[in-house]
N, CA, C and O atoms as a GROMACS GRO file, in nm:
protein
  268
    1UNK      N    1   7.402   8.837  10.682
    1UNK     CA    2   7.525   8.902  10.642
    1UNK      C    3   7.520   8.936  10.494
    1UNK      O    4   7.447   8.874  10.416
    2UNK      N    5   7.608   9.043  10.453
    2UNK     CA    6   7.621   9.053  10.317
    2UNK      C    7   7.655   8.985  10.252
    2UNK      O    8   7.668   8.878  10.310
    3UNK      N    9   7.697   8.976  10.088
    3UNK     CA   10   7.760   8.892  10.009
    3UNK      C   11   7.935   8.954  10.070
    3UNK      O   12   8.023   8.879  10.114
    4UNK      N   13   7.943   9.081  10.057
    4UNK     CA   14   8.073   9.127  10.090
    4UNK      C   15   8.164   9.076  10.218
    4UNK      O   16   8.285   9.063  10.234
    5UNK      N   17   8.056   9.056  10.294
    5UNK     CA   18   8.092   8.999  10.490
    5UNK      C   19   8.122   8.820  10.420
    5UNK      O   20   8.228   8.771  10.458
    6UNK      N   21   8.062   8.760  10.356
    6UNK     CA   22   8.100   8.649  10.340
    6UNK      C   23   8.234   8.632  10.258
    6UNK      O   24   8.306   8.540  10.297
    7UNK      N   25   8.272   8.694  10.170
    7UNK     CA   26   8.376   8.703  10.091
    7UNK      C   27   8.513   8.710  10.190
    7UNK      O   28   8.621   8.652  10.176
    8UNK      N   29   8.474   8.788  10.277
    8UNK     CA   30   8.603   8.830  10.359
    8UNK      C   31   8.614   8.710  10.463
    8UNK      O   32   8.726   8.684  10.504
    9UNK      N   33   8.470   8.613  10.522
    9UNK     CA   34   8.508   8.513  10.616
    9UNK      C   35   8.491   8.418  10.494
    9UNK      O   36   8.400   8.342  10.528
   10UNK      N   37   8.536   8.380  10.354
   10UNK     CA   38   8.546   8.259  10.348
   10UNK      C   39   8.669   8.159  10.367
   10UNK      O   40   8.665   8.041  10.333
   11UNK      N   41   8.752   8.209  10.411
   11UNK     CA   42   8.884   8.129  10.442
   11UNK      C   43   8.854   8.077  10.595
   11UNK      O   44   8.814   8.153  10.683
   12UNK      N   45   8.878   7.946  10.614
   12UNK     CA   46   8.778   7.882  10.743
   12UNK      C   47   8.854   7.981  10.834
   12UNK      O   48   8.790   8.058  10.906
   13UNK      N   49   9.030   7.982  10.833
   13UNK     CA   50   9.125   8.042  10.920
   13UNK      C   51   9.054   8.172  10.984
   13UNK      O   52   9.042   8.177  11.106
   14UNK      N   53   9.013   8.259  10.918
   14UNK     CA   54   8.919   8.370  10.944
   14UNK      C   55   8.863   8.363  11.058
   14UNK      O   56   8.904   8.406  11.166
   15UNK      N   57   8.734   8.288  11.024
   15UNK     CA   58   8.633   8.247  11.077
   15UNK      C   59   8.655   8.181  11.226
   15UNK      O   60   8.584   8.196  11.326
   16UNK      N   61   8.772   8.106  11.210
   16UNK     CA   62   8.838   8.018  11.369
   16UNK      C   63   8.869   8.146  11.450
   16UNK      O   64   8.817   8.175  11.558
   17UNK      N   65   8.950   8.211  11.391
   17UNK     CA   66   9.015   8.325  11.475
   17UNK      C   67   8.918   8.454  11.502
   17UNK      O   68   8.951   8.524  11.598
   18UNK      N   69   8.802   8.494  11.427
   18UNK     CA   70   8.740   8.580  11.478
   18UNK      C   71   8.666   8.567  11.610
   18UNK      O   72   8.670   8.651  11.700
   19UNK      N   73   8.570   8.407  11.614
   19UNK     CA   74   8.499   8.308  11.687
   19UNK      C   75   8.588   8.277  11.834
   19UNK      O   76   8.541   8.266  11.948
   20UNK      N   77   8.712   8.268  11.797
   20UNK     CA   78   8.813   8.244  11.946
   20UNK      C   79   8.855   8.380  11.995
   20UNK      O   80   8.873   8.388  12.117
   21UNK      N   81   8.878   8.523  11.901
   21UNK     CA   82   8.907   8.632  11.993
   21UNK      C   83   8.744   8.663  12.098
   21UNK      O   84   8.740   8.732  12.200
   22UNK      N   85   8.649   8.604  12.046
   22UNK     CA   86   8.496   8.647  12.070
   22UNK      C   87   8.503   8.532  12.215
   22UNK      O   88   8.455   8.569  12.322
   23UNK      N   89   8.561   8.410  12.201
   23UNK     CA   90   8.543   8.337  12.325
   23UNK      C   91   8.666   8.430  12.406
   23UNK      O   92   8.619   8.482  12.508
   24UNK      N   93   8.774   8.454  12.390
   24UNK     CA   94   8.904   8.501  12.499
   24UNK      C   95   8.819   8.622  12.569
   24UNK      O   96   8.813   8.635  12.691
   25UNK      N   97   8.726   8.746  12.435
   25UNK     CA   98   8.680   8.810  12.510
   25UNK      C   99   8.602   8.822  12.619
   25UNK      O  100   8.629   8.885  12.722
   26UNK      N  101   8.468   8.734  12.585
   26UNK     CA  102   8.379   8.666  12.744
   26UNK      C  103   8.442   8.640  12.788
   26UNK      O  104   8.462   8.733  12.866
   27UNK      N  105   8.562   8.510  12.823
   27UNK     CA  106   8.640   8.463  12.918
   27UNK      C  107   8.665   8.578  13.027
   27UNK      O  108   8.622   8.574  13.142
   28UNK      N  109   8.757   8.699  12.962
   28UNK     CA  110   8.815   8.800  12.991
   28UNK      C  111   8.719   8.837  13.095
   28UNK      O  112   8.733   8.827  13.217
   29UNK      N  113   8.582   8.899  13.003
   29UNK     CA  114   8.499   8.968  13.140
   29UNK      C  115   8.432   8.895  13.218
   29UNK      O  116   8.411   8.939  13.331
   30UNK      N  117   8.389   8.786  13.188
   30UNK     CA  118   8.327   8.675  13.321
   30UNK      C  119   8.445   8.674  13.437
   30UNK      O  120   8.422   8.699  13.555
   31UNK      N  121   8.571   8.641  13.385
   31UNK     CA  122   8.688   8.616  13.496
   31UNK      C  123   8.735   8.760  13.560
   31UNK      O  124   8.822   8.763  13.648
   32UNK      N  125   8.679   8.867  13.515
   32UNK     CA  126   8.736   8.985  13.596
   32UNK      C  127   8.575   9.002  13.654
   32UNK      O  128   8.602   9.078  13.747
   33UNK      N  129   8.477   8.990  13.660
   33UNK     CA  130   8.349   8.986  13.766
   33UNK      C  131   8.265   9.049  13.648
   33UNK      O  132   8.150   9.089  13.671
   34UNK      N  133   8.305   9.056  13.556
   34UNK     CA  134   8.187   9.177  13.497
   34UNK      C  135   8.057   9.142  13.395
   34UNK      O  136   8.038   9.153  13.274
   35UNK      N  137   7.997   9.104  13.483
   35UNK     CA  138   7.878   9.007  13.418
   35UNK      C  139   7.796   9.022  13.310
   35UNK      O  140   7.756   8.930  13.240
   36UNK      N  141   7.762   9.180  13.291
   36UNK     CA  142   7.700   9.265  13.195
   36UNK      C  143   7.789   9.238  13.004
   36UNK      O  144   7.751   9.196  12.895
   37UNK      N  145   7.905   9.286  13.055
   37UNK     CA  146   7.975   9.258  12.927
   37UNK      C  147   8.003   9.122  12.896
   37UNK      O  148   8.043   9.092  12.784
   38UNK      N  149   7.979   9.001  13.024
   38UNK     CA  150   8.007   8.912  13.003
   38UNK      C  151   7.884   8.819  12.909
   38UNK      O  152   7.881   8.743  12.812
   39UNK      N  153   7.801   8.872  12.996
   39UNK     CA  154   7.656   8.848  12.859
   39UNK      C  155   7.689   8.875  12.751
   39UNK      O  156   7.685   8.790  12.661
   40UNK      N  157   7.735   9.010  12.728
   40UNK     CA  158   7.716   9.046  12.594
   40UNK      C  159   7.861   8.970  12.509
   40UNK      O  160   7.843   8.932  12.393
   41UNK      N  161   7.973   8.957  12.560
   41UNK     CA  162   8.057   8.914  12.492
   41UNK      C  163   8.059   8.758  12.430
   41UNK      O  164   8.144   8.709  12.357
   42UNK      N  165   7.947   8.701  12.480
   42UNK     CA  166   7.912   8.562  12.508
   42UNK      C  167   7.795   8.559  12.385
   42UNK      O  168   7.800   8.483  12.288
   43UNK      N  169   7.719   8.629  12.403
   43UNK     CA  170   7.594   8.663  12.266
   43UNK      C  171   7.686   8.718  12.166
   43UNK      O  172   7.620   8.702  12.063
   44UNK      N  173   7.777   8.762  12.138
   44UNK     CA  174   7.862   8.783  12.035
   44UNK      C  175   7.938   8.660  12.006
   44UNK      O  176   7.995   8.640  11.899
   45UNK      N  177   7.935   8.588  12.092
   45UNK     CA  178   8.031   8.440  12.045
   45UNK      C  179   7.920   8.375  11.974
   45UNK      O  180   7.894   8.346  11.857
   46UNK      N  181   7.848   8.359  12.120
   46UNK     CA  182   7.669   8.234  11.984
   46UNK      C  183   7.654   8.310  11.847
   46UNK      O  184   7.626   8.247  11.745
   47UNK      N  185   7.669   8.420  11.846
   47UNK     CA  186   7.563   8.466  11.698
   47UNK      C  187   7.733   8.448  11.594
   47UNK      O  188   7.727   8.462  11.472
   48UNK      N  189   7.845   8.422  11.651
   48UNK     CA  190   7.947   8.373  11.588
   48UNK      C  191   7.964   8.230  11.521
   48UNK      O  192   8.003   8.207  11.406
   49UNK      N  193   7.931   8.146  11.609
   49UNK     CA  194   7.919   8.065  11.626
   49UNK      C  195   7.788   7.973  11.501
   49UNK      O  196   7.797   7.875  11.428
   50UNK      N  197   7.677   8.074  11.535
   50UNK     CA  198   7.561   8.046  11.422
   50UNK      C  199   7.607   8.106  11.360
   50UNK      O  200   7.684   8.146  11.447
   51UNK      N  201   7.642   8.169  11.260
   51UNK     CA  202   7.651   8.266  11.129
   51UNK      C  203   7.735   8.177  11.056
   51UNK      O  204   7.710   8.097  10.966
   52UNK      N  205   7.880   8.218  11.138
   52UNK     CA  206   7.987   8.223  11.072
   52UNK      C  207   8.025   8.016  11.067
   52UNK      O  208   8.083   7.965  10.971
   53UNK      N  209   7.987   7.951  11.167
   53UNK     CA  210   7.977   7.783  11.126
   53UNK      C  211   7.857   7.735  11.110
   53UNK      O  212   7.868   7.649  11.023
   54UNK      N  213   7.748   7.742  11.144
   54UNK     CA  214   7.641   7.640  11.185
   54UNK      C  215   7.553   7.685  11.020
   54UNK      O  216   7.510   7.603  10.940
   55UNK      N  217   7.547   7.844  11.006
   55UNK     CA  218   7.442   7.831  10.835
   55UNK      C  219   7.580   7.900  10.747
   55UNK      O  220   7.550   7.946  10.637
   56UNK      N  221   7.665   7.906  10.772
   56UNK     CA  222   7.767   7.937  10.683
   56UNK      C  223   7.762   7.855  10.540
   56UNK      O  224   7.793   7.737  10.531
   57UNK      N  225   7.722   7.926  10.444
   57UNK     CA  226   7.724   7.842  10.289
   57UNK      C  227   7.855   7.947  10.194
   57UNK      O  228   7.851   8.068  10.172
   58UNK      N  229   7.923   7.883  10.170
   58UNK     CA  230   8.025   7.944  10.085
   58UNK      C  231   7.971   8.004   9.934
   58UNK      O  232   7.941   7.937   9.834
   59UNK      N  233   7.968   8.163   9.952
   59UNK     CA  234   7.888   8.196   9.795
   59UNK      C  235   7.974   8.162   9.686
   59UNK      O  236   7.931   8.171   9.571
   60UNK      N  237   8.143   8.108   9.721
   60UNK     CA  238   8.149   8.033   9.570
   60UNK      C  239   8.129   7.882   9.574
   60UNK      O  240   8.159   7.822   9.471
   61UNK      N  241   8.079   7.807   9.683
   61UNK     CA  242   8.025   7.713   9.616
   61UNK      C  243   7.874   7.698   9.549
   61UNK      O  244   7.824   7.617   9.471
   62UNK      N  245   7.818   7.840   9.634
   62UNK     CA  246   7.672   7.811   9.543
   62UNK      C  247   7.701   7.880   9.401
   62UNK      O  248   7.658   7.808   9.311
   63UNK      N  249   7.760   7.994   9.356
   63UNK     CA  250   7.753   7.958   9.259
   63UNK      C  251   7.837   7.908   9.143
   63UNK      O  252   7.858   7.949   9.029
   64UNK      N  253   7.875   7.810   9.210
   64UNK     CA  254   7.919   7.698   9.076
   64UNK      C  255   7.815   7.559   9.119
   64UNK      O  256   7.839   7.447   9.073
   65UNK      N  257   7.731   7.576   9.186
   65UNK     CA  258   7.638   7.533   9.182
   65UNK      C  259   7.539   7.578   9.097
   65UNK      O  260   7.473   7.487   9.047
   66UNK      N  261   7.511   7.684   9.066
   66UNK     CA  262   7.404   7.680   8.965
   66UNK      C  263   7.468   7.756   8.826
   66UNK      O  264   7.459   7.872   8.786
   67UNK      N  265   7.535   7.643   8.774
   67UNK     CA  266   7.571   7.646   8.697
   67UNK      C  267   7.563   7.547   8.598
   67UNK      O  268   7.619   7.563   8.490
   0.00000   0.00000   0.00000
């Protein structure tokens, strides 16, 4: 992601609510039969999931880290 994409998810609130419209969406198409989008809405949650919690580093704590 950019420096700019991080700026805008650093408020955790963000980040919860983008990650849960991304789960309601799979939900949505697995529960209406539609398996195709349901893949894909589901690979949009994991790569949510990794980005935005699992290597998420806050660019203002690094730099007042190297400081």
């Amino acid at each position: 992601m950019r420096d700019n994409d991080l700026i805008f998810f650093r408020p955790m609130w963000r980040r919860v609510a983008v990650t849960l419209f991304c789960v309601a969406w799979a939900a949505v198409e697995w529960l209406t039969g539609q398996p195709f989008w349901g893949i894909i809405a589901s690979g949009v949650t994991a790569y949510c999931v990794w980005v935005l919690f699992y290597n998420y580093k806050d660019p203002e704590a690094e730099n007042t880290s190297d400081s």
